[in-house]
N, C-alpha and C positions, 0 to 999 in steps of 0.2 A: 310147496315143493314142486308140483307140477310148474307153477310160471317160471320160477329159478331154473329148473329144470328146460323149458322152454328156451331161456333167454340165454343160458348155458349153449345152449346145442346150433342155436341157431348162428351166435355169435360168436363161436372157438374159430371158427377159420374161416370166417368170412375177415378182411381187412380193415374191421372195429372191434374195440376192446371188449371182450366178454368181460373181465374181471369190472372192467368200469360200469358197464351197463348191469352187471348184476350188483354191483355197490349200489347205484342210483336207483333201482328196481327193487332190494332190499328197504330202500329208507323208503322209497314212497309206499310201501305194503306197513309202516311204521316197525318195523323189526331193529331197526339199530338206536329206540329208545331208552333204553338201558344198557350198561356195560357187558354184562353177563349173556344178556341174549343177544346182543351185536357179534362177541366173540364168539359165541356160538355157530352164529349165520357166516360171519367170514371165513368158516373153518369149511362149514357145509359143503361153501360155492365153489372151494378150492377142491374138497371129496368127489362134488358129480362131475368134476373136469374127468375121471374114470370113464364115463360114460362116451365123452369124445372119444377118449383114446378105444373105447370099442370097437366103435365106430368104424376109424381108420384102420381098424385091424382088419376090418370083414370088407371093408371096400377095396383096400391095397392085400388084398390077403398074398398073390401072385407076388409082391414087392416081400411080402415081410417071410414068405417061404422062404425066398430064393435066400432072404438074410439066410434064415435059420441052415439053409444048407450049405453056404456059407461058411460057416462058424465050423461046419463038418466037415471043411475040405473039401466037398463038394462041388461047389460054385464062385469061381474067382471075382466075379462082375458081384456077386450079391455080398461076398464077404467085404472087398471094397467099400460099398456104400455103407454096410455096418460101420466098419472103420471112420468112415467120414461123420456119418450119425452121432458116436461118440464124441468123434472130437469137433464137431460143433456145439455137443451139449454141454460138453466140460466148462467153459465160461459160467453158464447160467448155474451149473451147480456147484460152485464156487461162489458166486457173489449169492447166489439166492440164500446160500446158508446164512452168509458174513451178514446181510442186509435184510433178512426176514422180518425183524422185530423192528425196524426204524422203519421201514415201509410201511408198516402195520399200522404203525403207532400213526403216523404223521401223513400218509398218501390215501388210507384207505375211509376217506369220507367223500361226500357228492362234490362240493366247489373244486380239488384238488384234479379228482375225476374230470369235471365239465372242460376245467383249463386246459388237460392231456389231450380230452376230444377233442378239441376244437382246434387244435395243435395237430393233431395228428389228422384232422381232413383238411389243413391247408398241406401237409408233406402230402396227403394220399393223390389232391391234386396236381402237386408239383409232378410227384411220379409217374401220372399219368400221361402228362404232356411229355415227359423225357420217355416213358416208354414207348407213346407214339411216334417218337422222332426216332431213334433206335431202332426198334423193330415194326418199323409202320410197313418196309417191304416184303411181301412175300416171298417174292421171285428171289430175292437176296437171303434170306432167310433159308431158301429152298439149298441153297449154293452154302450155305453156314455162316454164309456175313451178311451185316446186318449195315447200319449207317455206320459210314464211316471205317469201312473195311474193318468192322468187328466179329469177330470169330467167335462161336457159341460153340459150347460144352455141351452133355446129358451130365445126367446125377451119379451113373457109373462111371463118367469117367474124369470125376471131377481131383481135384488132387488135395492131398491130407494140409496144403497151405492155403488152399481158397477155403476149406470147410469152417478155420476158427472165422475168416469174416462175417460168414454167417450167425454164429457162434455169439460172436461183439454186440451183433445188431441185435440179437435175441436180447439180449441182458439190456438195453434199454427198454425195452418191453415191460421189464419189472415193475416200472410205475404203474401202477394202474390208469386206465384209459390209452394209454399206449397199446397199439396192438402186435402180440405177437406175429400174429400172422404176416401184418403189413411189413416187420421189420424184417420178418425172414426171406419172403419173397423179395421185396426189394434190395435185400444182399445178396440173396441167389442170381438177380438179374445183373446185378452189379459186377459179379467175378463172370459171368458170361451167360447162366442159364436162361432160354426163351421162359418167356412166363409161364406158360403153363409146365414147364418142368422145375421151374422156380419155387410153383406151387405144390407141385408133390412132394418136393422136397420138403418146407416147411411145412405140410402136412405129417411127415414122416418123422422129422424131427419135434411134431407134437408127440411123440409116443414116450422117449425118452424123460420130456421136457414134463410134459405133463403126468408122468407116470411117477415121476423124481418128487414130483410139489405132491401128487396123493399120499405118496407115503408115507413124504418129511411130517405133511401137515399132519396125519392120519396119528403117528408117533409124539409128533408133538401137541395135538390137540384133541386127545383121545377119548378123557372124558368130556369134553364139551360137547363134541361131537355126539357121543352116546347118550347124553343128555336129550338131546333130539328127540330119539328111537329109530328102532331101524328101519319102521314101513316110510319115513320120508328118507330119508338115505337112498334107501332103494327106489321109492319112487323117482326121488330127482335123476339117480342114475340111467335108469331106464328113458326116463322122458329127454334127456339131452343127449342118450344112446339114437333114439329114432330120430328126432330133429339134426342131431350131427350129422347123421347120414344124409339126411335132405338137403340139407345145405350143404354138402360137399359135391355131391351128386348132381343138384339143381346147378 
């Protein structure tokens, strides 16, 4: 629980797949030897994802008030980005329902994984040379444009028809070893956002995204999960509560 936990926390929003490196971290610990306890583990890894979403709660706490006040009429700019929050999630929780059990069935072993990584560090490179060329100016940057007389956004004031891009790119993510993260920033950057607001974003929209997969899974794999017990439940959630933060932070 503690390594899962670990490898959870470390890898939720950093720009590699957690679901994938807890797949291949599961088999090498021999845990997906059998059907009943493999199920069990896939259910786990998708429960201490709770533990990210802590995380970002208590580090954007400033971001997720201004939601909440928001929602009260309160705060125009934070009810906004609520608005946009949703409707970037809505894709994934729509496919994530339709396509839970074929994913399951058919992506959630190590080879399927290894081929997504390896896949997703040639895009992570690609994006890195296009993000250098794009926003490699400061001074441009400073001014709001970037190469190419391109014009950048923040995440308040982004508009309810950039958010489903976002949204799209997330839903490739599903496969495991695809990284969410990678796919959200790099759509953020895509409709205009600088990366580092790129990244909050898809930090924020883990909250949703990943709070939507604890529940589904939580409902749908309830006793499996309890099969467990609840001192690794809790432990995992804890230990990729304090790793998430390090790695958001770091």
């Amino acid at each position: 629980a503690i390594i899962l936990g670990l490898v959870e926390g470390i890898t939720e929003y950093l720009p590699v797949s957690s679901t994938g490196h807890l797949i291949i971290t599961s088999s090498l610990l021999g845990l997906d030897r059998d059907a009943a306890t493999k199920s069990a583990v896939d259910a786990f890894n998708i429960v201490i994802q709770g533990g990210a979403i802590l995380a970002v709660i208590g580090l954007y706490r400033v971001r997720v008030w201004s939601m909440i006040q928001g929602l009260l009429g309160r705060d125009v700019l934070g009810r906004k980005l609520f608005l946009n929050l949703v409707v970037a999630f809505l894709p994934a929780a729509v496919f994530g329902v339709l396509l839970d059990d074929l994913i399951e069935a058919f992506l959630f072993k190590p080879w399927p994984v290894i081929i997504a990584l390896a896949l997703g560090g040639l895009l992570l490179i690609g994006m890195k040379r296009w993000q250098d060329r794009v926003f490699a100016s400061a001074e441009n940057e400073e001014e709001g444009q970037g190469g190419g007389g391109r014009t950048f956004t923040d995440i308040e004031h982004l508009s309810w028809k950039q958010a489903p891009v976002v949204g799209l790119l997330q839903c490739v993510a599903m496969t495991p070893g695809t990284n969410r993260s990678m796919m959200t920033i790099v759509g953020g950057m895509f409709i205009g956002l600088r990366p580092k607001q790129a990244a909050e974003f898809s930090f924020l929209l883990g909250l949703p995204t990943l709070g939507g997969a604890c529940v589904y899974k939580s409902l749908k794999s309830g006793d499996e999960i309890a099969s467990l017990g609840a001192v690794p439940i809790l432990l995992g959630i804890a230990v990729a509560t304090v790793s998430a933060a390090f790695a958001v932070k770091w």
